[in-house]
C-alpha positions as CSV (number, residue, x, y, z in Angstrom):
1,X,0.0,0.0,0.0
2,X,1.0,3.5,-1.0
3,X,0.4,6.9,-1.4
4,X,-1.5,7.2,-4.3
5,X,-0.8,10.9,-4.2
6,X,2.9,10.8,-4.2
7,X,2.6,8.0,-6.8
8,X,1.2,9.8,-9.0
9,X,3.0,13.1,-8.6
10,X,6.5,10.9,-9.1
11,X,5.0,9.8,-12.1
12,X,3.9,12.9,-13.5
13,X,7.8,14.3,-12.7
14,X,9.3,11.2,-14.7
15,X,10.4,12.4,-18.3
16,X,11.6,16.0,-16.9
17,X,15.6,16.8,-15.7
18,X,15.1,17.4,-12.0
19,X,15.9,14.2,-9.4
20,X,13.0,13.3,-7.1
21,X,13.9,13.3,-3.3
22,X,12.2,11.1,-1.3
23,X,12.6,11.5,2.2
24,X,11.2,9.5,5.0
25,X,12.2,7.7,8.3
26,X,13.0,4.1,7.5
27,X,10.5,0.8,7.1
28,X,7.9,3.6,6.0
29,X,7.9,2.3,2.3
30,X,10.2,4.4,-0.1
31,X,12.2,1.7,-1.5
32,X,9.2,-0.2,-2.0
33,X,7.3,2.8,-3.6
34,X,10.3,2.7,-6.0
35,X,9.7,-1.1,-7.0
36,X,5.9,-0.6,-8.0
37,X,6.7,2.1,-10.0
38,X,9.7,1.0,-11.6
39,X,8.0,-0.8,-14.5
40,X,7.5,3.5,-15.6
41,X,10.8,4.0,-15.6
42,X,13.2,4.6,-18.4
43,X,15.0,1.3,-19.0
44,X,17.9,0.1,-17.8
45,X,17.9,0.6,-14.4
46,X,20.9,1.5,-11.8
47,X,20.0,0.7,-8.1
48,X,22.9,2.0,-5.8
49,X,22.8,1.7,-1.7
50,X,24.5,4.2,-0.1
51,X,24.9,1.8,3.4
52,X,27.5,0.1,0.8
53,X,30.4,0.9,1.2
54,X,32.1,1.3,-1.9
55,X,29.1,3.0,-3.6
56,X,29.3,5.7,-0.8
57,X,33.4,6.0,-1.8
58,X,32.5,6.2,-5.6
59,X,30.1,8.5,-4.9
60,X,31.8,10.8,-2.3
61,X,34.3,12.2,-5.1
62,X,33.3,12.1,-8.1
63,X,33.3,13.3,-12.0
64,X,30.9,13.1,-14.7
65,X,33.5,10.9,-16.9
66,X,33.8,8.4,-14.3
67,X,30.1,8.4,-13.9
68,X,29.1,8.2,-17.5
69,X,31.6,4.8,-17.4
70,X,29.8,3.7,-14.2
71,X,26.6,3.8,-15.7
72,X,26.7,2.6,-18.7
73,X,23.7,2.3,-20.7
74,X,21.4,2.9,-17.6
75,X,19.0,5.6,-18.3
76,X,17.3,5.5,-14.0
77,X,19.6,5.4,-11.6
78,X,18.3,5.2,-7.7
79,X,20.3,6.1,-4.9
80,X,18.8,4.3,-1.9
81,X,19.9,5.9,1.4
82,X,21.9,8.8,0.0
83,X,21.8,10.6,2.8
84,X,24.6,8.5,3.8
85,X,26.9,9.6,1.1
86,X,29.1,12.6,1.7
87,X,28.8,15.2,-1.0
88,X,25.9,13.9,-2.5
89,X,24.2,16.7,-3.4
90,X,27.4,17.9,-6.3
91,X,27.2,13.9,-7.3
92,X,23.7,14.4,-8.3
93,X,24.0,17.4,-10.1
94,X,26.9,16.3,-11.8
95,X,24.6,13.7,-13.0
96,X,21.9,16.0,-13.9
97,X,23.9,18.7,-15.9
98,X,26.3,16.2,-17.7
99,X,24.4,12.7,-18.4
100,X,21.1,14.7,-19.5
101,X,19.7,11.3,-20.4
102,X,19.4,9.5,-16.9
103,X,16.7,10.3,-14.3
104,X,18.0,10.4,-10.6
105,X,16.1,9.2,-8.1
106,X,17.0,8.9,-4.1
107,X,15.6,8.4,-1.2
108,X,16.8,8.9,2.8
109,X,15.6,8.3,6.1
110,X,17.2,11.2,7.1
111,X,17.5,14.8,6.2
112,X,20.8,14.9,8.1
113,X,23.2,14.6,5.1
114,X,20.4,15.6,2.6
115,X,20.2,19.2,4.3
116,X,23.8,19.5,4.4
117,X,25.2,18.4,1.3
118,X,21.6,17.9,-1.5
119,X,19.6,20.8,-1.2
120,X,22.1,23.9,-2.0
121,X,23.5,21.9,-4.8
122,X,20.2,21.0,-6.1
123,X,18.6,24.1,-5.8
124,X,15.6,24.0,-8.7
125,X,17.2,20.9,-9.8
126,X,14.9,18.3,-7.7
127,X,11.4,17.5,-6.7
128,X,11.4,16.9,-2.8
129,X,8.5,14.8,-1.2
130,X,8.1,13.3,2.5
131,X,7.1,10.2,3.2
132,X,5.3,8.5,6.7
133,X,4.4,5.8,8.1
134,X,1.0,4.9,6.9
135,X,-2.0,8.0,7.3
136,X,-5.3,7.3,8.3
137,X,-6.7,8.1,4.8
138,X,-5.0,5.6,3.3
139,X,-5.8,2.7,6.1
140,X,-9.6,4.1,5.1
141,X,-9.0,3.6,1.2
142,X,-7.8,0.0,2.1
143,X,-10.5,-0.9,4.5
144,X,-12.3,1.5,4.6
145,X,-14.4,4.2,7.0
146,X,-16.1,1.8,9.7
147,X,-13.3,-0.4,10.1
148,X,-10.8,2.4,10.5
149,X,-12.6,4.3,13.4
150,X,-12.9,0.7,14.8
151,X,-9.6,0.6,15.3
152,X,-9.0,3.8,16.6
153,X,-8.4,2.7,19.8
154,X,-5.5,0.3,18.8
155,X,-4.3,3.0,16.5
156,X,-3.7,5.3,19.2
157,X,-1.3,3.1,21.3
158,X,0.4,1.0,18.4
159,X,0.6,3.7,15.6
160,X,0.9,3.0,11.8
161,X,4.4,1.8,10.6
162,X,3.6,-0.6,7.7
163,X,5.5,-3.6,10.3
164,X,3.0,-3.1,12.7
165,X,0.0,-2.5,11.1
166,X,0.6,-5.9,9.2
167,X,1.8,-7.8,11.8
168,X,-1.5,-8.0,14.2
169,X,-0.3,-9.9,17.7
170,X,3.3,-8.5,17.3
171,X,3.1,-4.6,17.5
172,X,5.3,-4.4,20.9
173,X,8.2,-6.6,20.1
174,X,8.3,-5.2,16.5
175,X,7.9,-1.7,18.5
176,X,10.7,-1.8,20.6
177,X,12.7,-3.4,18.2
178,X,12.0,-0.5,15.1
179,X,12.2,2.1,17.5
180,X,15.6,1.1,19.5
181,X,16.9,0.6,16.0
182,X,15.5,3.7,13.9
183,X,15.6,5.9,16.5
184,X,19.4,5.5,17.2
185,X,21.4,4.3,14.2
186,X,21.3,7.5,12.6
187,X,21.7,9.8,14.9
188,X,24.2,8.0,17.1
189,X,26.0,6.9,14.1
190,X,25.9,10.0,12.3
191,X,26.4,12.5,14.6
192,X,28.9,10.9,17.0
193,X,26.6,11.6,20.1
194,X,28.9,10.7,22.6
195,X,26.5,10.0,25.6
196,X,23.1,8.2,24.1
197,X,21.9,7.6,27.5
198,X,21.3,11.5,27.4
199,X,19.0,11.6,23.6
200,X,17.3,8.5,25.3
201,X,16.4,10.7,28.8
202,X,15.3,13.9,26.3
203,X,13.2,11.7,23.9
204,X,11.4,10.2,26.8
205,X,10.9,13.8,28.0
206,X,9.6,14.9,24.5
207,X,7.2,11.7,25.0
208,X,5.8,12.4,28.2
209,X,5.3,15.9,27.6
210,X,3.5,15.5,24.2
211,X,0.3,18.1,24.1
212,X,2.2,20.6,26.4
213,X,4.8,23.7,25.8
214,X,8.3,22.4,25.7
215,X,11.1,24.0,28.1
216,X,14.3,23.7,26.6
217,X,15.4,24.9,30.2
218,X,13.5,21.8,31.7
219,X,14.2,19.6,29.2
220,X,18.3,20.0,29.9
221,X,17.4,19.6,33.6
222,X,15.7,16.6,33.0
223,X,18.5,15.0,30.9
224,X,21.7,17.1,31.7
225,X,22.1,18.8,29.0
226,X,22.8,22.5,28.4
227,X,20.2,24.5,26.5
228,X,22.1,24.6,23.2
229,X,23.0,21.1,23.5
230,X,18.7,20.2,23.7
231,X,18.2,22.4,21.0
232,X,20.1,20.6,18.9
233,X,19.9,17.0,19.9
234,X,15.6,18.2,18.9
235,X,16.9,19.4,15.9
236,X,18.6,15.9,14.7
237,X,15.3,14.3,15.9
238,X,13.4,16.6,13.6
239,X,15.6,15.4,10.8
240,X,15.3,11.8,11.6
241,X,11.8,12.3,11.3
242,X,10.7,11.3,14.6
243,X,9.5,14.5,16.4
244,X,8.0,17.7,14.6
245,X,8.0,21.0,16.0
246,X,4.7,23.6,16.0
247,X,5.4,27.0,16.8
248,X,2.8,29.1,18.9
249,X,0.9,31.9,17.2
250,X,1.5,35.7,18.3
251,X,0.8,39.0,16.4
252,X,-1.9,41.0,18.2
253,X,-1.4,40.4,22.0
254,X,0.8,41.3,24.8
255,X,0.2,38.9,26.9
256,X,0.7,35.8,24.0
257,X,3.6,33.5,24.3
258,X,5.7,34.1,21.6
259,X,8.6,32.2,21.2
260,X,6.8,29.0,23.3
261,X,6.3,25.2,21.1
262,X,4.6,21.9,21.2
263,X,6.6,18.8,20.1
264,X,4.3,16.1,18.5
265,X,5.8,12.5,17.6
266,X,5.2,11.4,13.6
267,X,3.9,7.9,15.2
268,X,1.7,7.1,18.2
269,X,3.6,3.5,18.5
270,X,7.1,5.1,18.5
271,X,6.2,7.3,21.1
272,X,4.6,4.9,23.3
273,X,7.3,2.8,22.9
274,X,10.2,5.0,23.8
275,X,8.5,4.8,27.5
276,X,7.3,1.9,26.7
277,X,3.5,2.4,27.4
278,X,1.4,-0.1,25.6
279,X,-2.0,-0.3,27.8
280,X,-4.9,-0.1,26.5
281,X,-6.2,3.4,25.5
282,X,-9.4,2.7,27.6
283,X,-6.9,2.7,30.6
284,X,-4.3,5.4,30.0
285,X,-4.7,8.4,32.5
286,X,-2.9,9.9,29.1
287,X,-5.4,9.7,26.2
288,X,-6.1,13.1,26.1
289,X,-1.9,13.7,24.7
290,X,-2.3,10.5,22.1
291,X,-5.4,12.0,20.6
292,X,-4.1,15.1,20.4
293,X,-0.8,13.8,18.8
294,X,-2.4,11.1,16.9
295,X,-4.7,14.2,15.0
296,X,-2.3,16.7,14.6
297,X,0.1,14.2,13.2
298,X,-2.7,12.7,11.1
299,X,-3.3,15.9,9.9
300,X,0.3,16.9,8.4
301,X,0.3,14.2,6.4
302,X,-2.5,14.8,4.6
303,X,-1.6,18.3,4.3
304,X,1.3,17.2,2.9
305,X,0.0,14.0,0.7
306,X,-2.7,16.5,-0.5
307,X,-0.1,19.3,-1.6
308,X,-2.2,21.7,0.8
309,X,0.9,24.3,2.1
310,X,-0.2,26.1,5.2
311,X,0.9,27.9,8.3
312,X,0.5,25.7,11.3
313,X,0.8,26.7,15.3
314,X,-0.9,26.6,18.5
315,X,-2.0,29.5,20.6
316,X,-1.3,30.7,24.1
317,X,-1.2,33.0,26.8
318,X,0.4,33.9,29.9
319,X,-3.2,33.8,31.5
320,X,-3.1,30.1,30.1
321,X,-6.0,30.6,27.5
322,X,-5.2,28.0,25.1
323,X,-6.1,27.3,21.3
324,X,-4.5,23.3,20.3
325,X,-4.3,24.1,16.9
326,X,-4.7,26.5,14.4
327,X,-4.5,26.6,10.6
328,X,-3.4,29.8,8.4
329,X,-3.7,29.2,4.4
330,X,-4.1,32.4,2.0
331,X,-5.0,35.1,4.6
332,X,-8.3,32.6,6.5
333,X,-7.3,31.4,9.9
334,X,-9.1,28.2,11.2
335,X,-8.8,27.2,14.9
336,X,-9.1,23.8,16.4
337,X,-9.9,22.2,19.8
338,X,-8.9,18.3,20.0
339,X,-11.0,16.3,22.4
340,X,-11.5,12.9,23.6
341,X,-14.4,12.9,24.2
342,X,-16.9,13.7,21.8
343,X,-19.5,14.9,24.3
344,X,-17.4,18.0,24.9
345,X,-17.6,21.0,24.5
346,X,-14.7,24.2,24.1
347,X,-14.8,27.7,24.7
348,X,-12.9,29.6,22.2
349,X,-11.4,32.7,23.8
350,X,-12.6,35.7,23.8
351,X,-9.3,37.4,23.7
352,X,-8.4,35.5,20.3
353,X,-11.7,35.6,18.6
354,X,-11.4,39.3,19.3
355,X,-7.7,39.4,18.4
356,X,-7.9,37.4,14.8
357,X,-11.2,38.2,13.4
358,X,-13.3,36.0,10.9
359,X,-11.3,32.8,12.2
360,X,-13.6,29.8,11.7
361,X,-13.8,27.1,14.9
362,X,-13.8,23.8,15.6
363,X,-13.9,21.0,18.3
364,X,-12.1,17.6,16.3
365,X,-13.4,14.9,17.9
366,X,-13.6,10.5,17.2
367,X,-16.9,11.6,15.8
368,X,-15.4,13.9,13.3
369,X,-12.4,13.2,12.7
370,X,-12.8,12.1,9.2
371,X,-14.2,15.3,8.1
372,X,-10.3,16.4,9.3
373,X,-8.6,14.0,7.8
374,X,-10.2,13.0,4.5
């Protein structure tokens, strides 16, 4: 199963000269995305890995003569895991100016080498799209409405990486196992983090304190880390794709917090299993945080998937008047309260309503949700 949207933009973007980017934590489909669409691909086709070794030395220095020998006739060439190849970014353009007649395609689960080293090089030379672990829309399209808000329950606590959803009666094992593996390989690897223990104590910090502002101040208190330090280690897991960032909204009041955020997990399951918390969402004193991050989460990706580009925060003040989420596209402003429990109600506040006029509201609830999200 995948997205049908991407599909099809990839394969409207085939028989132009940019590369398509695909990036995207790992086990969330790319390669395979790649092999259903590879029968619309110029033939021959190149696939390179850049967790091999000698494709990442080839590829690290380069020149277009030794790349027009290495590729022969191939008229595709996919770069799996490019963000693991230094210099990347000159590789493919190289590519892209010199061999006009092969297509470059690459993918990474992880924007760490891809922001440093793809997208000044490639500027206007590539089409960029984000990948995620499965959406609720497209769980709907393959099983549609009834079953989906079924399994709401089980979606909240186990998530939607393609390994768990299609391995019913496995999703903690495989849980613990994807997220001690994705969640550190990269970044430890990578980025020579030389205490782990520390990125472990912040993301389960991050994790219990999903739905609430984020102290970067409490957060190095909690773990031992310095501000700067927190900051950054946030910022890696942002480009591993395993915690997004929403900024809080201030223009008109005094008393708004203005340089405050939210940090929301891209999966319910990874997040419950960093502290590992896998009871039943009937039980947990915390279902009001996994339904907030399960729909805001929900909701960028079908934002993205639907090519929808909007402003996204939450809103706040020092009185503690709170908005969950808001929505800014082409000068109209739409608000959002995310409840539980679909018999309740919300008071929008005053102050904001007065503040930001002709802003339309919203309580998202289990009842609704597909109004949200479809």
């Amino acid at each position: 199963m995948i997205s049908r949207a991407i599909s099809s933009s990839v394969q409207k973007h085939l028989k132009d000269a940019k590369a398509i980017i695909l990036l995207g934590p790992r086990q969330v489909g790319k390669s395979t995305l790649l092999q259903q669409l590879s029968n619309k691909f110029a033939q021959p086709i190149i696939w390179w890995n850049g967790d091999d070794a000698d494709i990442r030395s080839i590829l690290s220095n380069t020149t277009s003569t030794s790349l027009r020998s290495l590729l022969g006739k191939a008229k595709t060439l996919i770069i799996d895991e490019a963000q693991r190849i230094d210099n990347i970014g000159l590789a493919i353009k190289l590519i892209i100016d010199q061999l006009k007649d092969v297509k470059v395609i690459a993918t990474g689960s992880s924007a760490f080498e891809l922001a440093n080293h793809i997208n000044e090089p490639l500027t206007g030379r590539k089409w960029e799209y984000q990948l995620f672990p499965f959406s609720f829309g497209e769980m709907v399209e393959e099983h549609g409405v009834i079953n989906e808000k079924r399994l709401l329950n089980h979606r909240l606590v186990y998530g939607y990486y393609p390994e768990i959803v299609n391995n019913p009666g496995e999703e903690e094992i495989r849980l613990k196992q994807l997220s001690d593996s994705y969640l550190y390989k990269d970044i430890l690897t990578w980025e020579k983090i030389q205490k782990p223990e520390k990125m472990e104590k912040l993301i389960q910090a991050l994790a219990f304190q999903v739905g609430n502002e984020v102290s970067y101040s409490e957060l190095g208190q909690i773990t031992g880390l310095d501000n700067q330090t927190t900051e950054r280690y946030i910022g890696l897991l942002e480009k591993a794709f395993i915690v997004f960032r929403l900024g809080a909204l201030s223009r008109n009041l005094r008393n708004e917090l203005k340089k405050s955020r939210k940090i929301y997990f891209y999966d319910n399951g990874i997040r419950n299993a960093v502290i590992n918390q896998f009871s039943p969402a009937t039980l947990r004193q915390d279902i009001g945080a996994l339904w907030e991050n399960f729909v805001i989460s929900e909701r960028v990706k079908f934002l993205a998937y639907s090519e929808i580009n909007c402003n996204q925060y939450f809103w706040r003040t020092h009185a503690q008047q709170e908005i969950d989420y808001i929505e800014e596209r082409n000068g109209l402003m739409k608000a959002y309260e995310i409840k539980w429990n679909s018999k309740s109600t919300a008071k929008f506040p005053k102050s904001f309503l007065e503040a930001y006029k002709n802003v339309e509201t919203k309580i998202i609830t289990p009842e609704n949700i597909t109004q949200f999200l479809l």
